[in-house]
Each structure stands twice: as structure tokens, then as C-alpha cells.
LUMTISE-711710 format. One line per 5 residues: for each residue x, z negated, y of C-alpha. Coordinates in Angstrom, 1 decimal, decimal comma, padded with zeros to 4 digits. Layout:
<lozas>
X Z Y | ...
</lozas>
This chain:
<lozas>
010,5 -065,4 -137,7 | 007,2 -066,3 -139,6 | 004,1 -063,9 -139,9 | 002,5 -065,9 -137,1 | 002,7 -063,9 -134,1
000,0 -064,9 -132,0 | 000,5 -065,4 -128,3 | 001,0 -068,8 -127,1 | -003,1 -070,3 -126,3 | -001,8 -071,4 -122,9
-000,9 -067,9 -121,7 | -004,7 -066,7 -122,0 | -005,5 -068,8 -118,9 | -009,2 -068,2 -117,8 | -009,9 -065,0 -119,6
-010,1 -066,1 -122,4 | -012,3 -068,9 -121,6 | -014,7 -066,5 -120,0 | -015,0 -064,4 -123,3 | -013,2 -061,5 -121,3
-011,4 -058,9 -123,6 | -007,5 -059,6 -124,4 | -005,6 -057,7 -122,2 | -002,8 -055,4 -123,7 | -000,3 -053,9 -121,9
001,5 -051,1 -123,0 | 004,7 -049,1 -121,6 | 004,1 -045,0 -122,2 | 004,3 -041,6 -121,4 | 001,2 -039,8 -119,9
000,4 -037,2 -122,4 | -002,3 -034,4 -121,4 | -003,6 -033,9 -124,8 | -005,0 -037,2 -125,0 | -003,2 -037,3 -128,8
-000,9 -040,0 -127,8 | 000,7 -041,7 -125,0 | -000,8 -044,2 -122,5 | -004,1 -041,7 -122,8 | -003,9 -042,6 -126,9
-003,0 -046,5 -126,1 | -006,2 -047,0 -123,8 | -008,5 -045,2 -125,9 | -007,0 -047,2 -129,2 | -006,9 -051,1 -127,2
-010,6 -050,0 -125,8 | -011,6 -049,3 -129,3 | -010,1 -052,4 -131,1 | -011,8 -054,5 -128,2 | -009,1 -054,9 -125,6
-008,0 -054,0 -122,3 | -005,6 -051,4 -122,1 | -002,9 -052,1 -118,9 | -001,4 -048,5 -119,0 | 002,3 -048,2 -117,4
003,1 -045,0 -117,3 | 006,9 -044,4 -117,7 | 007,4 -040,9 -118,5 | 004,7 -037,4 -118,1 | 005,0 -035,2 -121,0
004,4 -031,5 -121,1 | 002,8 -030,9 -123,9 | -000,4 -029,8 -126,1 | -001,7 -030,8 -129,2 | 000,8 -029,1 -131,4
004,4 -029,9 -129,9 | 006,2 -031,4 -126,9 | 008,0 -029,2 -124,5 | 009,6 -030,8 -121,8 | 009,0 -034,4 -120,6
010,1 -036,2 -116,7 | 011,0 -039,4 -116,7 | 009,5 -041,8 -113,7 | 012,1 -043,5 -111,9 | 012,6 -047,1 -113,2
012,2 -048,7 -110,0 | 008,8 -047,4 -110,0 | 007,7 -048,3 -113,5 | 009,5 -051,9 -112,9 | 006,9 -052,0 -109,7
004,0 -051,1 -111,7 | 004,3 -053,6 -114,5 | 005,3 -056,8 -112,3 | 002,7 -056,3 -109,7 | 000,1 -056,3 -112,7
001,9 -058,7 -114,7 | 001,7 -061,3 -111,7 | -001,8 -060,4 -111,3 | -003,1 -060,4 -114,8 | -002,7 -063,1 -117,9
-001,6 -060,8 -121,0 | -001,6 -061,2 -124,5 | 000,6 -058,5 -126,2 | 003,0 -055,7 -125,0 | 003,1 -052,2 -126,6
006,0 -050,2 -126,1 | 006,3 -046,2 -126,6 | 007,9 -043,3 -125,4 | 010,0 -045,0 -122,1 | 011,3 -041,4 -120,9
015,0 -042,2 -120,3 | 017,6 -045,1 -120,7 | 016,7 -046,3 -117,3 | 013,8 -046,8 -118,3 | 014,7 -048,8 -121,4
016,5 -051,1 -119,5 | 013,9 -051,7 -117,4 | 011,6 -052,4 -119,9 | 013,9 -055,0 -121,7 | 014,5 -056,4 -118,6
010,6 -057,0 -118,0 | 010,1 -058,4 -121,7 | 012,9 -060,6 -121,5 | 010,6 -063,1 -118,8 | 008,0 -062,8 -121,4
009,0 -063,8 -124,5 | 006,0 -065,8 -125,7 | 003,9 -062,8 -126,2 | 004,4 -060,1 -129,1 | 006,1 -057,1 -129,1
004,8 -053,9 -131,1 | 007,1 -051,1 -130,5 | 006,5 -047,7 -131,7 | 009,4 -045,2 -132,0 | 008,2 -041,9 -132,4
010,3 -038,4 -133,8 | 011,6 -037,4 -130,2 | 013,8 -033,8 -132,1 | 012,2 -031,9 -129,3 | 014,7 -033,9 -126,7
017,4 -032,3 -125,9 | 020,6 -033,9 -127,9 | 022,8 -035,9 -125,5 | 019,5 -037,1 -124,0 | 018,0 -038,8 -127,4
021,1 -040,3 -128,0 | 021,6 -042,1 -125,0 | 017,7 -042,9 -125,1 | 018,5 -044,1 -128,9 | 020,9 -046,5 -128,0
019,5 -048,3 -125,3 | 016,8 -048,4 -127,4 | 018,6 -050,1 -130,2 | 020,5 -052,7 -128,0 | 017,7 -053,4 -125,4
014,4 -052,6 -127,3 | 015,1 -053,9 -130,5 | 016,0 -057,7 -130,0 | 012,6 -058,1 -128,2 | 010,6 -056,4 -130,8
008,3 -058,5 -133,3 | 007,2 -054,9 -135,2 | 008,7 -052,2 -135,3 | 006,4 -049,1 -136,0 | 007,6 -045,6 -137,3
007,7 -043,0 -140,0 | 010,2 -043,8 -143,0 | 011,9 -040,7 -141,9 | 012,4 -041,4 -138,5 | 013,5 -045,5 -138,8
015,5 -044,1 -142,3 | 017,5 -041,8 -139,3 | 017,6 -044,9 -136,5 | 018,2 -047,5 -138,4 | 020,3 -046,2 -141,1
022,0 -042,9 -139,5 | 024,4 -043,3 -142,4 | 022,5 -043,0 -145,3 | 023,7 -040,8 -148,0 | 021,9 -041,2 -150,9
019,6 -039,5 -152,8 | 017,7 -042,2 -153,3 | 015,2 -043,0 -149,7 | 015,9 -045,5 -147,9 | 013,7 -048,8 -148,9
011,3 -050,6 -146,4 | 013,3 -053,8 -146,9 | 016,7 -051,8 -146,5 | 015,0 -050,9 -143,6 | 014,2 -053,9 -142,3
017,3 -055,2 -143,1 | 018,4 -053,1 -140,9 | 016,4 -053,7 -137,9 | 016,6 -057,3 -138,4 | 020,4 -057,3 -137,8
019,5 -055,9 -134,0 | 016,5 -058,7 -134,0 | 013,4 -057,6 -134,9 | 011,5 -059,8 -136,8 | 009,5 -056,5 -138,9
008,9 -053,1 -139,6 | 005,8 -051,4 -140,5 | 006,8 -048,3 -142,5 | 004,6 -045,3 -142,7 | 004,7 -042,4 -144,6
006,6 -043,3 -147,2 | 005,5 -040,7 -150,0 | 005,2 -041,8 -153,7 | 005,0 -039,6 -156,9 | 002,0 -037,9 -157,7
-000,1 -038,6 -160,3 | -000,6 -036,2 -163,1 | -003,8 -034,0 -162,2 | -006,8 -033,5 -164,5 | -008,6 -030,2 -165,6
-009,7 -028,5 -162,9 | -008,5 -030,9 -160,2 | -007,3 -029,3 -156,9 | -003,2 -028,3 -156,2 | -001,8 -031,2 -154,6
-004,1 -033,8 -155,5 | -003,0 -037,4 -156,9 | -000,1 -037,2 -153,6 | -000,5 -040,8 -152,2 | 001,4 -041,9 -149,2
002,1 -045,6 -148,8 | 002,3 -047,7 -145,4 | 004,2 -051,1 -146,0 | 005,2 -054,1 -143,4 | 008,2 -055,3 -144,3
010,8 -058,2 -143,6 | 014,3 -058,6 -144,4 | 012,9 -060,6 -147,4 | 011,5 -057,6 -149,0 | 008,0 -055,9 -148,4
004,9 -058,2 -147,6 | 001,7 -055,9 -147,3 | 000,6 -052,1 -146,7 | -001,4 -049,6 -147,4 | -001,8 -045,9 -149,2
-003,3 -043,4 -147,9 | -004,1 -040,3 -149,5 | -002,2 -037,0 -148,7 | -004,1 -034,0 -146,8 | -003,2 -031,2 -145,6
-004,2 -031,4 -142,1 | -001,5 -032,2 -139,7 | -002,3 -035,1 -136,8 | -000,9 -036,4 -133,3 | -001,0 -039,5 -132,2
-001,3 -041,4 -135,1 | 001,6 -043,8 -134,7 | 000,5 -044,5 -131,2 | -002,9 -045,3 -132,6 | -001,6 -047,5 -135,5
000,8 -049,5 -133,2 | -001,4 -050,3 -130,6 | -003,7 -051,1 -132,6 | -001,6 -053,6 -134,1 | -000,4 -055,1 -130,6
-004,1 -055,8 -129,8 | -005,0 -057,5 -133,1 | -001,9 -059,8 -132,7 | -003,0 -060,2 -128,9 | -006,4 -061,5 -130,3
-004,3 -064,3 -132,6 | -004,3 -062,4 -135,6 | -001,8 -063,3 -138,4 | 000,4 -060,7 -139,2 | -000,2 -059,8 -142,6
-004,3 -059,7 -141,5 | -004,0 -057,6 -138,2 | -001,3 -054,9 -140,5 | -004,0 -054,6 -143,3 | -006,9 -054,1 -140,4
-004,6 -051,8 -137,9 | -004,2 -049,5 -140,8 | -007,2 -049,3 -141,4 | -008,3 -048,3 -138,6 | -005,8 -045,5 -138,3
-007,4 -044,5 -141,6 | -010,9 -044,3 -140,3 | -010,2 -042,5 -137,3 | -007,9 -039,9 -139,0 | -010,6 -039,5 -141,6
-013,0 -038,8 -138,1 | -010,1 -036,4 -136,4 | -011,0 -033,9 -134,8 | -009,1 -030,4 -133,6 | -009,6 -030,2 -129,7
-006,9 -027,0 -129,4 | -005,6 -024,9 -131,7 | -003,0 -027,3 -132,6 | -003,4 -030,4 -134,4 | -005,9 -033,2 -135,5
-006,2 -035,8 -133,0 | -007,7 -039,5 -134,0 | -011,3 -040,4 -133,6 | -010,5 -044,0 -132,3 | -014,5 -043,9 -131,7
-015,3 -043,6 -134,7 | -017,2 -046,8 -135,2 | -019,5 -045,9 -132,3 | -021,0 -042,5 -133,7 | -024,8 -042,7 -134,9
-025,7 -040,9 -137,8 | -028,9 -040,2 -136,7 | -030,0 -037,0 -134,1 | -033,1 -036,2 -132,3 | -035,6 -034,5 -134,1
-034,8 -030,6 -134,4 | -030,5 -030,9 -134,9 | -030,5 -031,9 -138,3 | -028,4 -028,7 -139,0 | -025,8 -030,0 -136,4
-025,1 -032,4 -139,3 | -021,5 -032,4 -140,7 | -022,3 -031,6 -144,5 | -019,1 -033,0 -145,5 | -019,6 -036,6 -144,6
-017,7 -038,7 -142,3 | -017,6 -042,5 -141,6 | -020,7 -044,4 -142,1 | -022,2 -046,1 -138,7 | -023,6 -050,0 -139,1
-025,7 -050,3 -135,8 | -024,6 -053,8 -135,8 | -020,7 -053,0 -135,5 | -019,2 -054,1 -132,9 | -015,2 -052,8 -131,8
-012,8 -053,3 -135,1 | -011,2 -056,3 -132,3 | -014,6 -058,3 -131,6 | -016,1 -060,3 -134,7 | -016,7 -057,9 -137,3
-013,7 -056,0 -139,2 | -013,6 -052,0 -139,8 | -013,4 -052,2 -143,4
</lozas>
């Protein structure tokens, strides 16, 4: 597999002709907090530009801080909700997250498998808050079902170190390429490591505790590692920034993107709207995907409204990080 994964130009039929925003559709749980889920994957496609076609396979319990319980829909019913749209609608990239059960994984392989023209970003999340026998059976279906239809695979070093390499014993982390490796040998084409955390650089005179901690983001093949991106470590704990990052990606490649071009803009963009997070509970940060949109300027009287520690900048001639203009 090259780093070409643009949809085939026949499949965009008359939407695309019309100027009509790339539709994305993308398998999910509903999540209340709005962090992440199919609530997280509209808000993130909207931004970027797209259309979000939300099928909702799962509703979690949850709030901003943790998961407590999730319900699986049954998988009849989330097989009827993606075929009736998918016969309706002309779609140019699939984004797959939490799928509730193993039902529900087959389900969705079996529905990707018709579609093999059109990219697959899959995101696989930490899921320690389902009960054991559960995540395992959830795990493997997702390995043999999920995996051989995935272009990019999107996760955490920790939690693709655990899936894709349950057996590693060394002291030494897991590498993106071993990784990848890895998840190529089940047929996916990439992975797209995050938080992979590298040494800290040696702090000046005065400079504050924890500072110099970088945290690197890197797309890799089986070849070795091909682009990413470091962040610098905070403090602050977020939600929903995998969702945001991999659906993200599934709209730039929807759009034609190369691969190497939509991974340096999605993460980007995750950047950006962690940078514009925002606390709506009294648990975690929670993405601005908006950020682009917010004026810098308020009616006369609410200067003191103003954040005094900066934010984003806002070019009134932006337009969404998917149209014609780039986020960075």
C-alpha cells in the first residue's frame, strides 16, 4: 500500500460536482459529553469541512472525566442504519470507533468489505473501563475483522504497544515501526502513533518543573516511520482527542488528500483545538474543534471578557481546515 489513499474520483458521483461537502461516515458510540463519540466525529468532519454521517453503534454512560457503563445497539440495527444511508448517499471515507460489542464488529467489517475503494481510519481507544471478558472478545473481533480493512490505524503508543504487541517484555517501548509491523501482518496499511513521550530536555534557570517534556505523534509503515508531529506536554488532561485526530484524518483523505499531507494537517488541528479546550464539567478538557471560527474581537464594553492568556489567532478569511485554506 502507497501513501495515496484518496477515494476512487468515480465514487464522488454528483456531489462532488456540485461543490457539496465530502461526506464522511463514521461508525460510533453516542457519548453525552460531547468529548468524543459520533457527538466528537460530527463536530470534528463539520469543522474540517465535511459531512458527518453518524451511525451510532453503542450509547455510553459517561461524563467528561470516565466511562461507566456502555449498551451496545443490536447489530441488525446498526447494519440497517448504515446501508439505508449508504444506498442513499455517495461517501468518501469511513471512520470507525468504539463499535459497542463483537456483533457489532462483525457487522461493521461486513459493511466495509462492499466498500473497499474508499479509506478506512480506525481509531481504537483505551476501553480499561470494560469489563474483562467483554474487551477481549471486543479485541479480537477487532483484530481479525477491523484490522484487514483499516488504511490507519489511530491510537495511543500505549494502547496499540498492548493490542498489537500484548507480548512485549522489554524495557525498551515498543517502536512505531515495530508497531506497525505489527499491524501490518493483520493488513493495515499504517498506524499513526500518539503519545509517544521522548526525554526531556535539560531546563534553564528559572524555567518551570516539567518543562522541555515533548510528546511525539508519528505515522508509520512497516518500512519505518514517515511523518509526525511533537507536541508539547501539559498538564491538563483531555477527552476526545483521538476521536478528534482520527476523524479528522478520514475527512482529509475523503477530500483526496495524500497521506503524508492530510497526517501533518489532522494533527494539527488536534493541536489547535486542544490548545482552545475548554472544561465544560468538572472533569476533563474537551477539544475546541471551532476553534478557527472564534473572532477576537467583542462589542464595545466586554474587553475584560478577554482571555489574558492568549488563544488561537482568528484570520477572518479562514475558511474550515477541509476547504481551501490549511490550519497552520
Amino acid at each position: 500500500m502507497t501513501d495515496s489513499l484518496a477515494p476512487d474520483p468515480q465514487a464522488d458521483d454528483t456531489a462532488a460536482m456540485d461543490g457539496a461537502p465530502v461526506c464522511v461516515l463514521a461508525f460510533n458510540a453516542a457519548d453525552a459529553s460531547g468529548a468524543g463519540g459520533v457527538a466528537g466525529d460530527v463536530a470534528t468532519i463539520a469543522a474540517m469541512g465535511g459531512h458527518a454521517l453518524p451511525i451510532t453503534c453503542a450509547v455510553c454512560v459517561r461524563d467528561t472525566a470516565e466511562v461507566f457503563d456502555h449498551e451496545a445497539l443490536d447489530a441488525d440495527l446498526v447494519d440497517e442504519q448504515a446501508r439505508t444511508i449508504l444506498e442513499d448517499t455517495p461517501v468518501g471515507g469511513f471512520k470507525v470507533g468504539f463499535l459497542g460489542d463483537a456483533e457489532n464488529v462483525t457487522v461493521v467489517a461486513e459493511l466495509l468489505s462492499d466498500y473497499t475503494d474508499i479509506p478506512v481510519v480506525a481509531y481504537l481507544g483505551n476501553l480499561g473501563w470494560m469489563e474483562e471478558d467483554a474487551r477481549q472478545s471486543y479485541l479480537d473481533a477487532w483484530r481479525e475483522l477491523i484490522l484487514p480493512a483499516t488504511a490507519v490505524l489511530v491510537g495511543s503508543h500505549q494502547t496499540l504497544t498492548d493490542f498489537l504487541l500484548p507480548e512485549w517484555d522489554s524495557e525498551r517501548p515498543a517502536s512505531p515501526r515495530e508497531l506497525a509491523v505489527a499491524a501490518a501482518q493483520a493488513g493495515t496499511g499504517f498506524v499513526l502513533v500518539t503519545g509517544v513521550m521522548l526525554a526531556s530536555r535539560k531546563a534553564g534557570v528559572g524555567a518551570a518543573a516539567g518543562s522541555g517534556q515533548f510528546i511525539d505523534n508519528v505515522l508509520a509503515g512497516p518500512q519505518g516511520a514517515i511523518t509526525g508531529e511533537k507536541f508539547e506536554h501539559v498538564e491538563a488532561t483531555f477527552v476526545g482527542a483521538g476521536d478528534t485526530l482520527s476523524a479528522a484524518l478520514a475527512t482529509l483523505l475523503a477530500v483526496g488528500s495524500e497521506l503524508q499531507a492530510a497526517v501533518g494537517e489532522a494533527l494539527q488541528f488536534l493541536d489547535q483545538s486542544l490548545e482552545a479546550g475548554f472544561a465544560p464539567g468538572m472533569g476533563h478538557v474537551v477539544p475546541d474543534r471551532f476553534f478557527w471560527a472564534m473572532g477576537d474581537e467583542l462589542p464595545e464594553g466586554d474587553e475584560g471578557d478577554l482571555p489574558t492568556d492568549g488563544g488561537p489567532e482568528f484570520d477572518p478569511h479562514q475558511t474550515p481546515p477541509g476547504g481551501s485554506r490549511s490550519v497552520h
